[in-house]
PAVOTOR-99699 format. One line per field, with one value per residue: residue number from 1; residue in three letters; x, y, z of N, C-alpha, C in turn. Coordinates in steps of 0.001 Angstrom, whole numbers. Atoms other than C-alpha are relative to their C-alpha. Last residue first. Layout:
BEGIN
pos (NUM|...)
code (ala|...)
n.px (X|...)
n.py (Y|...)
n.pz (Z|...)
ca.px (X|...)
ca.py (Y|...)
ca.pz (Z|...)
c.px (X|...)
c.py (Y|...)
c.pz (Z|...)
This chain:
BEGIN
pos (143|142|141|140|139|138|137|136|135|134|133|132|131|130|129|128|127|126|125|124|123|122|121|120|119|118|117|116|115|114|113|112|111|110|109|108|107|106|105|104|103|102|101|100|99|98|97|96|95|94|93|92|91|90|89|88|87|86|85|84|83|82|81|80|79|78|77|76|75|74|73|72|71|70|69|68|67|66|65|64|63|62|61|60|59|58|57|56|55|54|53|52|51|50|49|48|47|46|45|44|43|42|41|40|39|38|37|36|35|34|33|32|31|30|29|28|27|26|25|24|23|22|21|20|19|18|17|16|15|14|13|12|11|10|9|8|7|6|5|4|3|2|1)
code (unk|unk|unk|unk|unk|unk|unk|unk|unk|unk|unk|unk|unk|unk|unk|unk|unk|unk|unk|unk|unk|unk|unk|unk|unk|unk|unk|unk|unk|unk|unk|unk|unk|unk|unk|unk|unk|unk|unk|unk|unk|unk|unk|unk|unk|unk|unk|unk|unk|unk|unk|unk|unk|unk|unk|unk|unk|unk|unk|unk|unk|unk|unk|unk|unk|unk|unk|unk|unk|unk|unk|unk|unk|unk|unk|unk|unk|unk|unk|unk|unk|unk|unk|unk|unk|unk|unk|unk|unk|unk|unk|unk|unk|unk|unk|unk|unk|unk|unk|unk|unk|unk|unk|unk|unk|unk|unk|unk|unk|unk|unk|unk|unk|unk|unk|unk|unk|unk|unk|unk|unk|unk|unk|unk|unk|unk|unk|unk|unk|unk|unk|unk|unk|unk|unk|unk|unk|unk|unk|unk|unk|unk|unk)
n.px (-25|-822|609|1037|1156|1014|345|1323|1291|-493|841|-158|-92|1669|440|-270|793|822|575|-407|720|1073|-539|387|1267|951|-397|980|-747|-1071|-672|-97|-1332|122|2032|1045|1316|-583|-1120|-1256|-809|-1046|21|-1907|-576|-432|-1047|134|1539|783|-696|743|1471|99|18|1794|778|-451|1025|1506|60|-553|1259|-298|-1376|-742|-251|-927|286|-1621|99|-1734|48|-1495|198|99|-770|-730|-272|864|-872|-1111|791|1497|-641|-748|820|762|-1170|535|1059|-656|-1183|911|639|-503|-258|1261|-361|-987|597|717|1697|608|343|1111|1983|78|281|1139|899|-135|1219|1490|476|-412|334|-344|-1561|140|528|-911|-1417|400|-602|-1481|-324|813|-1041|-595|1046|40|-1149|-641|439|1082|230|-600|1728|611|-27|-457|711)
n.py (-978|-1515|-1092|-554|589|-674|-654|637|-1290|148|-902|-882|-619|-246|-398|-1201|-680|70|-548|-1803|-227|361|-1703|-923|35|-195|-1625|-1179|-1505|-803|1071|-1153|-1566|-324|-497|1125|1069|882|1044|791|1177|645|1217|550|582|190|-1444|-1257|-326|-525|-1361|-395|-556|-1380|-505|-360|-820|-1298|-393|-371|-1148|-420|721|1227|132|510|1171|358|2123|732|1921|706|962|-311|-1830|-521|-1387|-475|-1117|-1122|233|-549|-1467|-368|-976|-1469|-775|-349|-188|-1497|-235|106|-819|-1164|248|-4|-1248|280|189|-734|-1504|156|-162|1313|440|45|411|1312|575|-820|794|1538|221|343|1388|189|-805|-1343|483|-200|-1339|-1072|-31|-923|-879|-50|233|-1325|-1106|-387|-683|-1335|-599|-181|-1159|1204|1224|-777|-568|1123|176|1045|1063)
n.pz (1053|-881|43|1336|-268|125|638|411|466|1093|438|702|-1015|-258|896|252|-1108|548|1178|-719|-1204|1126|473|-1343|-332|1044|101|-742|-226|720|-754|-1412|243|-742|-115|1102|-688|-457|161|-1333|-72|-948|-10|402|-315|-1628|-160|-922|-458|939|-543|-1230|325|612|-964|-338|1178|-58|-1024|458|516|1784|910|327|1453|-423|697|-1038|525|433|406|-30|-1200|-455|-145|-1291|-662|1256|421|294|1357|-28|259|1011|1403|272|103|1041|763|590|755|1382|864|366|1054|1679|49|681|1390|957|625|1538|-370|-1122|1463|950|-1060|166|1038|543|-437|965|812|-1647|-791|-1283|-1105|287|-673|-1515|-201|292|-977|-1149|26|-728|-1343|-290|496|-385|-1190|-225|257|1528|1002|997|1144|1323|513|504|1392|273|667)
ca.px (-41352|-41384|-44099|-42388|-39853|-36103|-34366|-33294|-29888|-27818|-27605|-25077|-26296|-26949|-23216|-22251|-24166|-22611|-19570|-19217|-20645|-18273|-15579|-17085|-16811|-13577|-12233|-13817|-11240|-11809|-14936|-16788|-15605|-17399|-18198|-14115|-11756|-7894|-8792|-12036|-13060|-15039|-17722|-18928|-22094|-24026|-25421|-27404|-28473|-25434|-23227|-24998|-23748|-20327|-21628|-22636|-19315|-17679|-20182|-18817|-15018|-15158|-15368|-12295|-11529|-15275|-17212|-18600|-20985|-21112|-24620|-25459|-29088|-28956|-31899|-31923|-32824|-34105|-35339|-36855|-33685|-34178|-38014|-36564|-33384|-35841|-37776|-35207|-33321|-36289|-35597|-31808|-33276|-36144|-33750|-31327|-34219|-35022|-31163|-31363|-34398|-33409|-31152|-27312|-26257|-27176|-25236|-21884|-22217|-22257|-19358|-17276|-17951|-15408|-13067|-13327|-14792|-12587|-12923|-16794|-15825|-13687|-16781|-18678|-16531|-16458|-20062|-20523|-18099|-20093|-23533|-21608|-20358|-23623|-26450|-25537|-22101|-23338|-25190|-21965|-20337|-22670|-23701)
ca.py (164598|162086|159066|156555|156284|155961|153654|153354|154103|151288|151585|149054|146064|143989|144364|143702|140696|139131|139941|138854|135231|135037|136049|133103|130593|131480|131549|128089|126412|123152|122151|125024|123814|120022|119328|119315|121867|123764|125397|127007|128633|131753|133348|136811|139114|141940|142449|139117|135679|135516|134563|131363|130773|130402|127220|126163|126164|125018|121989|121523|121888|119497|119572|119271|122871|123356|126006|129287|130989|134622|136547|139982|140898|143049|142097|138169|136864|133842|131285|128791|125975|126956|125323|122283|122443|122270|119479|117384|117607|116950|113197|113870|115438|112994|110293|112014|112575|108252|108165|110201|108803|104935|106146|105056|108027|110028|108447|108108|111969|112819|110650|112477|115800|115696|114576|118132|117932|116490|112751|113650|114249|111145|109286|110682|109324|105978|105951|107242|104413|102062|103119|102879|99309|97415|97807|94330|95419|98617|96338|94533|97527|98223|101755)
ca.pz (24577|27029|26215|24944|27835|27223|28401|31708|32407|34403|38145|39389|41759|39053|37932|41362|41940|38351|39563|43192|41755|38804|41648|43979|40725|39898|43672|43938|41334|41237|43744|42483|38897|39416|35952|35015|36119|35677|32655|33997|30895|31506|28698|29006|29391|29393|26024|27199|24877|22832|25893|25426|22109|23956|25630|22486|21454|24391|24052|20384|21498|23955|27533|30102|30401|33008|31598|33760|31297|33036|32602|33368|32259|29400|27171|28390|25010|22887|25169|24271|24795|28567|28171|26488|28253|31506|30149|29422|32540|34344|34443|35752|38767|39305|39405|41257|44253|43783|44329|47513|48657|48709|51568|52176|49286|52322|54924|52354|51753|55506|55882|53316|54528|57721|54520|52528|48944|46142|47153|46083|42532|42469|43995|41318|38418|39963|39795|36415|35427|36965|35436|32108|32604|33635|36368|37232|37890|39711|42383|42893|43631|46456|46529)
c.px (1631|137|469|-673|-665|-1553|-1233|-168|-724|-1490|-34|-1157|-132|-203|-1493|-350|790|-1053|-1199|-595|-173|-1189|-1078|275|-652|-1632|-678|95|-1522|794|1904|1007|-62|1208|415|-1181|-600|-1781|157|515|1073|55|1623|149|1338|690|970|1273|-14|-1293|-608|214|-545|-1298|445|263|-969|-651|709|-985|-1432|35|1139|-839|-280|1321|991|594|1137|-380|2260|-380|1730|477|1816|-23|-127|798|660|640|-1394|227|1686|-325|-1131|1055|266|-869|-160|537|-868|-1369|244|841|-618|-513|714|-46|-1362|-53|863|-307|-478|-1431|-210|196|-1011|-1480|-16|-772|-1454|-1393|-401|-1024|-925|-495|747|-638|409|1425|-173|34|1351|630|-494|365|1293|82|-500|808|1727|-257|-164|1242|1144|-1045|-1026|516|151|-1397|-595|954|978)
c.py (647|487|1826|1128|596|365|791|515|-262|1282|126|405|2108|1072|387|701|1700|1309|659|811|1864|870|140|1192|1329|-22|582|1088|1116|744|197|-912|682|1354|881|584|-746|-1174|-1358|-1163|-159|-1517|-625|-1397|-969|-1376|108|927|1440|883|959|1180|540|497|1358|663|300|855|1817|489|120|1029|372|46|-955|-293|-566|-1492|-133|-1281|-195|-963|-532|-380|47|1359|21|1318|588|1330|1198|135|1051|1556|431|405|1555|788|467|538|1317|-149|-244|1008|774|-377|239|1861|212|-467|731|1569|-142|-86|-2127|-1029|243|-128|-1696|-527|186|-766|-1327|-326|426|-1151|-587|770|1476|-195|-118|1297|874|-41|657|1762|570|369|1600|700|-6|241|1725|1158|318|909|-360|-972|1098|27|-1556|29|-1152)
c.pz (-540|-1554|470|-195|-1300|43|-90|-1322|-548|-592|-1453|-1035|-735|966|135|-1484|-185|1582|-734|-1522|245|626|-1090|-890|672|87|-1416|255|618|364|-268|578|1407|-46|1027|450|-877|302|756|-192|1352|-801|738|433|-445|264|1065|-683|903|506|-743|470|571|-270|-167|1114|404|-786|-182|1304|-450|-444|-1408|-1052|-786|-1198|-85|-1038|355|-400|142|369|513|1330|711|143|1083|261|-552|332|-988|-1368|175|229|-1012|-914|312|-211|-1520|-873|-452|-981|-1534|-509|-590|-716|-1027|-368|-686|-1043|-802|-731|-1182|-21|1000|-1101|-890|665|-125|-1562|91|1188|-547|-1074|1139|779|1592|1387|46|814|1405|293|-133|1306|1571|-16|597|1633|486|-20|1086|1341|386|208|-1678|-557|-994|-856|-1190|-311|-955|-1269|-208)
């Protein structure tokens, strides 16, 4: 995007900009031109629009629920946040018997980008826990 079309969108919008570029400087250069073609198409930004406008509606229905039972769960959470997201982002560990809360030190938003061995082992984890046979409870009707 032009930067002269982020000007006259104002300060924040370029700052949001610059960060994403940063984030995209992170993935492998053959990818780079790929990402300049799409963010070349009215669709891609009209596709983040819709994205970031759901946003609300899925913490909304995310911010309902109240348990996962024993569901394995990792909360993955980049170093850079604060201490009040961290927090909440703990909370979240609340919701399953089954799970645990990562801090990836070395990352910001983009943590696959980071440290993609954390991510991928998160990943391996969580599929191996589901994988493993856990003992049903009990049934109501066994004597």
């Amino acid at each position: 995007m032009p930067r002269n079309f982020v000007r006259i969108l104002g300060p924040r919008a370029l700052r949001t900009l610059e960060h994403l570029v940063g984030e995209v400087r992170k993935l492998p250069p053959e990818i780079h031109p790929v990402v300049q073609a799409l963010w070349c198409e009215p669709k891609c930004f009209r596709g983040m629009a819709e994205h970031l406008g759901a946003l609300g509606v899925m913490g909304d229905a995310a911010g309902r629920i109240t348990g996962l039972g024993d569901l394995p769960l990792v909360i993955v959470s980049g170093g850079d946040q604060p201490g009040d997201v961290l927090a909440q982002h703990r909370a979240l560990t609340r919701l399953s018997s089954e799970s645990r809360h990562v801090i990836a030190a070395r990352s910001g938003h983009w943590i696959h980008l980071d440290e993609p061995d954390l991510i991928v082992n998160a990943i391996r984890e969580i599929c191996d826990r589901a994988a493993t046979p856990r003992a049903a409870p009990p049934s109501p009707c066994a004597s």
